[in-house]
N, C-alpha and C positions, 0 to 999 in steps of 0.2 A: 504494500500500500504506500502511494506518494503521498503524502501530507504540508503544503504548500507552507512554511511560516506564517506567513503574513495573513492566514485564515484564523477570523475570530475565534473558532472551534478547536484552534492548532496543541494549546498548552491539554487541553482536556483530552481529544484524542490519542496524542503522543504518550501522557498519562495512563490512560488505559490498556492501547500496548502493551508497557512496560510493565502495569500491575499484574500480566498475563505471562509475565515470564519471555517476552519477546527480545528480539536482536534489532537494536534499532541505532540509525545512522542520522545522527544528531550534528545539526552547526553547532562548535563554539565558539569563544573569542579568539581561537588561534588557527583553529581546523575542523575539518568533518571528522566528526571518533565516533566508534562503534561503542556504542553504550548497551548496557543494561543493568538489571538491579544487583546492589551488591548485597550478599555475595551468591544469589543462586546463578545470577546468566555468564559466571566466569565460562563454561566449557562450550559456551556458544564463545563466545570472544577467542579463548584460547583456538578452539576449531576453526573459525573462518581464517585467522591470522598463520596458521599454521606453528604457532606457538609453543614453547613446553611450559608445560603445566609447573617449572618451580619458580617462573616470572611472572610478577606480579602486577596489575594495574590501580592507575590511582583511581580515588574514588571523588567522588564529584559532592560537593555540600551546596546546600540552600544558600546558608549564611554563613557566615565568621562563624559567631560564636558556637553554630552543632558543632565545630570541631572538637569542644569541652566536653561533647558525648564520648568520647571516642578516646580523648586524652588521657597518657596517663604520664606521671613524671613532671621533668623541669620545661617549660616552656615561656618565650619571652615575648609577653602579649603584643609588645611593640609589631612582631612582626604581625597580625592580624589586618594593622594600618594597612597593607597591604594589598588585602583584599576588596571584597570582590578583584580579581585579577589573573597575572598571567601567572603565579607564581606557586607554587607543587612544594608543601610541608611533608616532609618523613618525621613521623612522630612514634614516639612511644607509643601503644596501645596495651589494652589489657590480655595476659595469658603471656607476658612478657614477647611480643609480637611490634613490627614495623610496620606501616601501612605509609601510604604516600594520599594527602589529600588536597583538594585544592576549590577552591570557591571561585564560577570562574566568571568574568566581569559581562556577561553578557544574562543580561534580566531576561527575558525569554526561558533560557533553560534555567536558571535559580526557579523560575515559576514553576518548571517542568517537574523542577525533581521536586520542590514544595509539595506541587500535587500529589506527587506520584510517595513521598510520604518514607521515603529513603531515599539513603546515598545512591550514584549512581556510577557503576564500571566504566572506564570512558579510555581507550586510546588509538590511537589515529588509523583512518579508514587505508587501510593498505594490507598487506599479506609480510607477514615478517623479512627483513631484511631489503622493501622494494621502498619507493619514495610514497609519501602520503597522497592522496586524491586530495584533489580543493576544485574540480570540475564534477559537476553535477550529473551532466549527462553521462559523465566516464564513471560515475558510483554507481550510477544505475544500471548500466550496462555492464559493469563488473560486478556487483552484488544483490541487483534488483532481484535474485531468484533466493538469494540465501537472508538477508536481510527481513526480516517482517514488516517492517513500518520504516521509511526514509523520509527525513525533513528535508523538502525543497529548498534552500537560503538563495540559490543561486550558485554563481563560482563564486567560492571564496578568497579573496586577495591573498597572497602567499604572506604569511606574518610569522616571525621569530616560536619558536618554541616555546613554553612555558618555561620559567629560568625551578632548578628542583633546589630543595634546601632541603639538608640534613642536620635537622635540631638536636639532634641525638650528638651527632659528633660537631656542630655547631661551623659548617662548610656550607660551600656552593658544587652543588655535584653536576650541575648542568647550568651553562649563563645562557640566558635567554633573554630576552627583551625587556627584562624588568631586573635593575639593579638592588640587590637589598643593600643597605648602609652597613657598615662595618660593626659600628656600634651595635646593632641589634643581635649578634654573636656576644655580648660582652656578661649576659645571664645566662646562654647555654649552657 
């Protein structure tokens, strides 16, 4: 199913896909990523991508602060400022586990996953090791048969990768389009 963004009905139906356990190919603010709910639609994600199962994807938040659901440990709120944005926290979590999360600046899907009432798996529409899709026509013609529900946005502008921070070991593991300041490592 195509699902146009710009349809007033967009956030609702997208929504209900995904509470169905579907494989769905969502705009972000950086890229098209195959999303689904975390954590049952990992082995649709792992499967289309051709993936191993002991890599992991980040998960997508509403807001800033769900990420206090999920925290566990030292963390330095300053980076929060941050968000809504490009920028992917590895944080402690509970069962002594790492997770990567990110809040991503684009209102449309915060609404999505609001709705949809959990985090959400999300990383870029491609088959592991090839380059990311940001044309539309080319997702659909590559995943229109495996995908369940794909958001229309258009071709997306080619944009920087989300930049990843490791709170844990208080680093930049990937730069990307959004600098964190030095000082906000200084509580990690």
């Amino acid at each position: 199913m195509i699902i146009k963004k710009e349809d007033a009905d967009s956030i609702d139906r997208v929504s209900r896909c995904l509470k169905k356990n579907a494989l769905v190919v969502l705009p972000t603010d950086t890229i098209y990523g195959f999303s689904a709910i975390a954590p049952q639609g990992a082995s649709k994600i792992l499967h289309v991508k051709g993936r191993d199962e002991g890599k992991s994807f980040i998960q997508l938040l509403a807001q800033p602060e769900d990420l206090y659901t999920y925290l566990v440990g030292k963390f330095n709120p300053a980076l929060l400022s941050l968000w809504p944005g490009a920028v992917t926290y590895i944080v402690k979590t509970k069962h002594n586990t790492t997770t990567a999360f990110r809040c991503p600046g684009d209102s449309w899907l915060r609404s999505v996953i609001e709705k949809t009432g959990s985090p959400l798996y999300s990383t870029s529409v491609n088959r592991t090791g090839e380059h990311p899709f940001n044309n539309i026509e080319k997702i659909i013609r590559e995943f229109g048969t495996i995908a369940e529900c794909i958001v229309d946005a258009g071709t997306l502008p080619f944009s920087s990768a989300s930049t990843i921070v490791d709170t844990i070991k208080g680093s930049v593991i990937r730069q990307g389009g959004v600098v964190v300041p030095e000082e906000y490592f200084k509580i990690l």
